[in-house]
N, C-alpha and C positions, 0 to 999 in steps of 0.2 A: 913835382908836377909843375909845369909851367904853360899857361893858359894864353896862343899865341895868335897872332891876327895874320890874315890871308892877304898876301896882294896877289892879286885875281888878272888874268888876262880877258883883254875885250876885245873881241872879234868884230873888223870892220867890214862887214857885209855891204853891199850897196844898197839893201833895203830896210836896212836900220836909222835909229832915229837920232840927230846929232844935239839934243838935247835931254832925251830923258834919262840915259846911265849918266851924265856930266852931275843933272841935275841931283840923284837919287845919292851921288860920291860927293856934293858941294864942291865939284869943279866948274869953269868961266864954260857958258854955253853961251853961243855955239860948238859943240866942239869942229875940229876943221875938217874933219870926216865922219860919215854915219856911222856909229855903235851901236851895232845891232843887238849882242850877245857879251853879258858877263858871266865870265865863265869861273865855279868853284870846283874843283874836284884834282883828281890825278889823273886826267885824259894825256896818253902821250903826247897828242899836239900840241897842248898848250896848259901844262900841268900848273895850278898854285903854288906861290912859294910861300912859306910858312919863317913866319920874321921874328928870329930869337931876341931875349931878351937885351942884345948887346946890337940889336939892331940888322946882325948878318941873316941870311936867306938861305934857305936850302929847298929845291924843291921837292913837294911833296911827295910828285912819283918817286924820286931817291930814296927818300923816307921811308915809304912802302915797300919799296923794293930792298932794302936792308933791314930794315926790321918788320916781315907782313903781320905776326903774331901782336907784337908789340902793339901795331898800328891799328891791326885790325879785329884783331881778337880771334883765340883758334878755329872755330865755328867756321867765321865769315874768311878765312883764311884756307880753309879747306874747303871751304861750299862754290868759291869763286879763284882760287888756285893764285891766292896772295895777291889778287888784284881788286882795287876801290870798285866796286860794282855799279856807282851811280856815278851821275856827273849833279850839279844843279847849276842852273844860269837864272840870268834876268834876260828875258828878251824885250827888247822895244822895238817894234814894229813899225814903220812909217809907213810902209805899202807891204802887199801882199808876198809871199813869200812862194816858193813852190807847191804843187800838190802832189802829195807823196802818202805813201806808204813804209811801213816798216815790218821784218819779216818775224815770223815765229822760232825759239829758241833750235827746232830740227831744221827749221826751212834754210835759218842762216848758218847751221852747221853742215849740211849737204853742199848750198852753194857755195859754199867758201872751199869746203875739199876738193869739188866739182873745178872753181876758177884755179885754184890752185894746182889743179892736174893739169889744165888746161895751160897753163905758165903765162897767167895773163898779171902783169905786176900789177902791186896793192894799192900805187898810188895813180894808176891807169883812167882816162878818166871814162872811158868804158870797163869799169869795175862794180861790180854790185855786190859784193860782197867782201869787204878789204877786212873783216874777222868773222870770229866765226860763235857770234853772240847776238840774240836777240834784241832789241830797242824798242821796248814798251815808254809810253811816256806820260806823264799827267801834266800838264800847266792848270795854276792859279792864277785869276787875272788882281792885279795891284790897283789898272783903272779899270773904264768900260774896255773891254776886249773882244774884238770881232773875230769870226772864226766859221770856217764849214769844214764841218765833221760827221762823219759816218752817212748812210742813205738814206735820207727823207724814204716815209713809207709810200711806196709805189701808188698808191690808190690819191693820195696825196700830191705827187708830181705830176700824177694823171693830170690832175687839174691845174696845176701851175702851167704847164704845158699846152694845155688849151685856152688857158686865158690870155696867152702871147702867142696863138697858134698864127701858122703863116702856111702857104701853099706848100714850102718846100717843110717845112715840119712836120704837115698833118701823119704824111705815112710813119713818122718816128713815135708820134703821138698813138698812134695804134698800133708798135710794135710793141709798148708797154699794155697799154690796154690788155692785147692780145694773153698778155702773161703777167698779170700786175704781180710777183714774187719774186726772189733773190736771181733765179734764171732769168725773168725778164727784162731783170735791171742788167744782169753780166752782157746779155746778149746785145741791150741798146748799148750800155759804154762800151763795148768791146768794136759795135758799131759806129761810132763816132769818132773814140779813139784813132780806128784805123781808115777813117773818110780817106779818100784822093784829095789832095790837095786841093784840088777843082773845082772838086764839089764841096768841099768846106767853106773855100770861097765864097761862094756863090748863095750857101745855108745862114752864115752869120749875120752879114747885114742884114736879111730876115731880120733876124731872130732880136739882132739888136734895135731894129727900128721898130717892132712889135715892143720890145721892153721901154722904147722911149715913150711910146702910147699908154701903155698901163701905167707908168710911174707917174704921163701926167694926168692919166685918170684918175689917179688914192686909190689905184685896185688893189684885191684883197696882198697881193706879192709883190708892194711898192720896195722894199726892203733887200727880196732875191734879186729882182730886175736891177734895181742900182748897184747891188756887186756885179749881175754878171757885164753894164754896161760899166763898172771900173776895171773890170779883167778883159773884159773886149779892147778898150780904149788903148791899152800897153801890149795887149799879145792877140791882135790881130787877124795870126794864123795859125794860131794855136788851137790845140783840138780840146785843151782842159778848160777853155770856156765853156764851150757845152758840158762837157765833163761836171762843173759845178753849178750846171740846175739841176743833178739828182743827189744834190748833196744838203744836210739839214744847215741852216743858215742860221747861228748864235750869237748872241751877246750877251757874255758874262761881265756880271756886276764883282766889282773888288768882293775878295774872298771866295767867290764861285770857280768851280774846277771842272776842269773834264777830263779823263781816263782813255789813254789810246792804246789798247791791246794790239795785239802782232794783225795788220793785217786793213786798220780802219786808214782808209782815206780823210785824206785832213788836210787843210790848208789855212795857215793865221794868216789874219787879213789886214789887221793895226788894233794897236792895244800893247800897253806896257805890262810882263806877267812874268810871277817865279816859274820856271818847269825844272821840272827834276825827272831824269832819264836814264834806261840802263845806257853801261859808257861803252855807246859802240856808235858805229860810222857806218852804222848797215841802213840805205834810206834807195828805196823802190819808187822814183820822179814817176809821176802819169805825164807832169806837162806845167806851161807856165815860168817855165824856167829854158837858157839855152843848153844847161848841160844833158848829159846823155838821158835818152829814153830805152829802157827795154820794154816794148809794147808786152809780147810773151813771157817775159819773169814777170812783171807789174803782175799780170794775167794771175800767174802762179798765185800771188804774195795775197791779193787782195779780196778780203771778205766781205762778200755782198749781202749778209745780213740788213734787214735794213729795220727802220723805225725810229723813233724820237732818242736823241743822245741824251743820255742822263748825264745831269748836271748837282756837279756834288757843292755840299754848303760847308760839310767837314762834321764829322759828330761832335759831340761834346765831348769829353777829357778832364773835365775840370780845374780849377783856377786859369778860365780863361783860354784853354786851349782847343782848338780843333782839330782834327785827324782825318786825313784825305784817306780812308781805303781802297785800296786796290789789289788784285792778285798777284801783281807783278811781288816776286822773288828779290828783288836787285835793289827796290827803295822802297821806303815809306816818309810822308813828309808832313809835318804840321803846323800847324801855324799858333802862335799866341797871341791875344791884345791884354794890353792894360789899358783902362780909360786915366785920363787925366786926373789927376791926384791920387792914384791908385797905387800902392807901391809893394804888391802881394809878393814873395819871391818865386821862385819856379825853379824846384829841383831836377836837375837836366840828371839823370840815371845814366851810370858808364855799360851799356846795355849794346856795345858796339864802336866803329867809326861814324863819327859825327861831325857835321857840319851846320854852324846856327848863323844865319843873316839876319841880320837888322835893316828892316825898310821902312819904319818909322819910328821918329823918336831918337831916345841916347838910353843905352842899359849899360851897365854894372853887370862883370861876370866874377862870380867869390869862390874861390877854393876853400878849403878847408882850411889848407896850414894860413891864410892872411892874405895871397897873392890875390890882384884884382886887375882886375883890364876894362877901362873902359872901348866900351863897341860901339861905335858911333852908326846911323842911318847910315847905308849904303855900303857899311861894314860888313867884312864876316871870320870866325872863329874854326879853326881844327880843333876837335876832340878826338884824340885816340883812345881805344878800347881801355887801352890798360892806364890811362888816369881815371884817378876816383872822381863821382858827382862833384859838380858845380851849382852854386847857386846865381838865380838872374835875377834882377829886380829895375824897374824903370830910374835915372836919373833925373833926382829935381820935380817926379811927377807927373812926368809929360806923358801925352799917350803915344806908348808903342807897341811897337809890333815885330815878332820875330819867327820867322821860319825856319824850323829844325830839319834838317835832312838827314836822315841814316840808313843801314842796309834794313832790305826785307826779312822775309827769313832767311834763315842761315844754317837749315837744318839739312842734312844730308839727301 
């Protein structure tokens, strides 16, 4: 058994942060471009390579794909057809990211057979379906992390709404009114969504020079107003401005999570945070971004359930650990702390494919036969199925922290 460390690819988005992955790896920050996304897992695009003991590389989708059983275990080998079911990144956020949606395990298996009758290639950028697997997601935030997720409750926006109402709002304000429930929220975003250009125009500065009123009143929604006068500021003419005043407005404190099933509207706004995701590339844009819009798939994909997003804290697990649950099939992920001069160990169980990051601190990973690998901050470790437990323990004392990522269930 040999206990082997990840070099991890980072994806330079433009709205990524050029300091906090440099910072979290003890590389020279600035770096010379944004680093939005460190990425762990076997995504084709950009798979980890797993670094043997003589120092050579091989990547890990290789790995998977010549030995799945081995890597994965027969279960998770059969339940997801010899493919890594999750991915896990660090995302760092500097500004806001698209608002999107992700589809349900049938929804993304229709549209994919659908685009694919249709001979529309995978890497198209009017493609919405480039496989044909769901992408459920949860992020943990590492700092404060801002975020709009899922629909504030209707009776709720009522009143955000009026308390920045403008001439050209008021009829929007009573179209909810009229239906404060999941139909009356579809009916105004789908209203919105699809303004004339002209008339969006002509609605925003409204809407934004009412949020500049409230913010400098202390009104009750100083907090909504200043996102949506940061997302007005950079998209202008975009209609997911409006779109995210029926959206709940969060701020997750370090270790705080949230769960995004098939379907919730979401959009990270800044904040450095683990997520861990099923590994697919299926993502439904409302807007906020210039790549493609499908107003009618969006339509499709998105659940307008609406009410307060529950925000997880992780249960307990013991010696320190906490466990994000979720329904998602594809991952489960949890976190451990050790406080300073604590040095308890933590038996990691060979209970699947496994991936453990270290975001704070220096830990010690012990196998059985002697072999040990130090894991530095900003580090992370491959566990295949068929190595036996490891043991973790903090170096020197310090306080750290590590996040295990492995598959859901695996059961037929």
């Amino acid at each position: 058994m040999t206990v082997e460390l990840l070099r991890n690819a980072v994806r330079p988005y433009a709205w990524g942060s050029r300091t906090a992955i440099p910072q979290l790896q003890g590389r020279p920050v600035p770096a010379p471009h944004p680093e939005a996304e460190l990425w762990m897992g076997a995504h084709p695009g950009d798979p980890s390579h797993v670094i043997g003991p003589d120092g050579t590389e091989r990547s890990l989708l290789a790995l998977v794909d010549a030995d799945p059983v081995g890597q994965l275990g027969q279960r998770c080998t059969r339940r997801w057809g010899g493919r890594l079911p999750f991915l896990l990144k660090i995302l760092a956020a500097e500004e806001p990211l698209s608002m999107q949606a992700h589809p349900s395990a049938a929804q993304a298996a229709e549209g994919y057979a659908r685009e694919e009758k249709l001979g529309i290639p995978r890497d198209a950028a009017n493609r919405n379906y480039p496989d044909p697997t769901a992408k459920p997601e949860l992020v943990c935030a590492l700092t404060e992390f801002h975020a709009l997720a899922g629909f504030r409750d209707p009776h709720r926006t009522i009143k955000l709404l009026k308390a920045i109402e403008t001439p050209g709002m008021a009829k929007y304000t009573g179209l909810l009114e009229a239906q404060p429930d999941p139909d009356g929220l579809r009916a105004l975003f789908t209203t919105w969504i699809t303004l004339p250009q002209r008339a969006f125009d002509e609605l925003l500065p409204e809407v934004l020079d009412a949020c500049v009123r409230h913010v400098a009143d202390h009104g009750e929604f100083t907090v909504e107003c200043r996102t949506i006068l940061e997302l007005g500021e950079t998209h202008s003419r975009d209609a997911g401005v409006l779109a995210a005043l029926l959206l709940n407005r969060l701020t997750l404190r370090a270790g705080e999570a949230i769960y995004l099933p098939a379907g919730n509207l979401h959009l990270y706004l800044h904040g450095i945070a683990v997520e861990i995701l099923a590994n697919s590339d299926n993502i439904l844009r409302c807007g906020l971004t210039p790549k493609h819009v499908d107003v009618p798939e969006l339509l499709r994909v998105v659940d307008f359930s609406c009410g307060e997003m529950p925000v997880q804290h992780g249960e307990p697990a013991g010696h320190g650990m906490a466990v994000y649950h979720t329904d998602a099939p594809e991952f489960e992920l949890s976190r451990t702390e050790w406080a300073e001069g604590e040095d308890t160990e933590l038996e990691v169980d060979s209970v699947g494919p496994q991936i453990l990051l270290c975001t704070a601190g220096d830990l010690l990973v012990l196998a059985d036969d002697g072999e040990q690998v130090e894991l530095r901050r900003g580090q992370s470790v491959w566990l295949p199925a068929a190595d036996p437990p490891v043991r973790i323990r903090p170096l020197d004392g310090t306080h750290s922290q590590l996040f295990r990522a492995t598959a859901g269930t695996c059961e037929d």
